[in-house]
N, C-alpha and C positions, 0 to 999 in steps of 0.2 A: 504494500500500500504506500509505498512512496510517492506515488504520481499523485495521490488523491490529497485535497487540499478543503478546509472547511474556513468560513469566515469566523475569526473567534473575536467574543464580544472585548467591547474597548473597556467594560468595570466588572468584573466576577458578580457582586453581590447588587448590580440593577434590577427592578424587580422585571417582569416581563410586561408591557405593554401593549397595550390595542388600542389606538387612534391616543388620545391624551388618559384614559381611564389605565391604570393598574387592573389585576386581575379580581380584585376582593373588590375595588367599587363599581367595575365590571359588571357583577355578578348583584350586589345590589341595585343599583340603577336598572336592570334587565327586570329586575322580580318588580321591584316597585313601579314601573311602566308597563307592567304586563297587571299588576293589579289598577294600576289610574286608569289603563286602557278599559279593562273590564268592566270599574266600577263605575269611573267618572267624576264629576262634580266633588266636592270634600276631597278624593284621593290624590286629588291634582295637588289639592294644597300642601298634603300629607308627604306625596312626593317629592317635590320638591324640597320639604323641611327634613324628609330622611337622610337626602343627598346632602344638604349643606351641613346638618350636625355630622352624620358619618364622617365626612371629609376633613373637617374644622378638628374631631376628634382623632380623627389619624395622624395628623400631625403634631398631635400635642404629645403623640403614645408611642413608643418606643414598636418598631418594625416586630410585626409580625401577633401583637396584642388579638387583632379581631380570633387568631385561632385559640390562643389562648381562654376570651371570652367563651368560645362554644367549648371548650375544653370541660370549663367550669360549670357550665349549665348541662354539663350532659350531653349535650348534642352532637360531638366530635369525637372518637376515640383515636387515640395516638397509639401506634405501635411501640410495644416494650416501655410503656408507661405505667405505673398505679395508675388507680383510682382517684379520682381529685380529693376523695374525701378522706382518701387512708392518712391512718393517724402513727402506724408502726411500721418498718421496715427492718426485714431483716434478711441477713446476705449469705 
């Protein structure tokens, strides 16, 4: 494989991007427009107020927090992690 050649990125830890959104507001902005789309009226306002706190929020929170959050709530399980809620560990 010497001949072959790949473009490698200019910063290791950039996050991945789509047009200006990262992948996490991405992924909210999608859900929240597919519910304003649905619902209409009130969700317009709602959406846009999820966007600009999420956003506002991410930048105040050290990289990578929003998994963290669903970590905590349950909603995410992490490979070769505890439980969020264990209280002992032993090796």
């Amino acid at each position: 494989m010497a001949g072959s050649s790949r473009k490698f990125p200019q910063y290791l830890s950039r996050p991945f991007q789509v047009l200006w959104f990262e992948v996490d507001e991405l992924a909210i902005f999608l859900f929240t427009l597919t519910v304003a789309l649905i619902y209409g009226g009130l969700a317009w306002i709602v959406f846009v107020g999820i966007q600009y706190g999420y956003i506002r929020t991410k930048r105040s929170k050290p990289r990578g927090f929003l998994k963290h959050l669903l970590y905590a709530c349950a909603l995410l399980q992490m490979k070769n992690y505890p439980g969020y809620f264990e209280q002992e560990f032993h090796e």
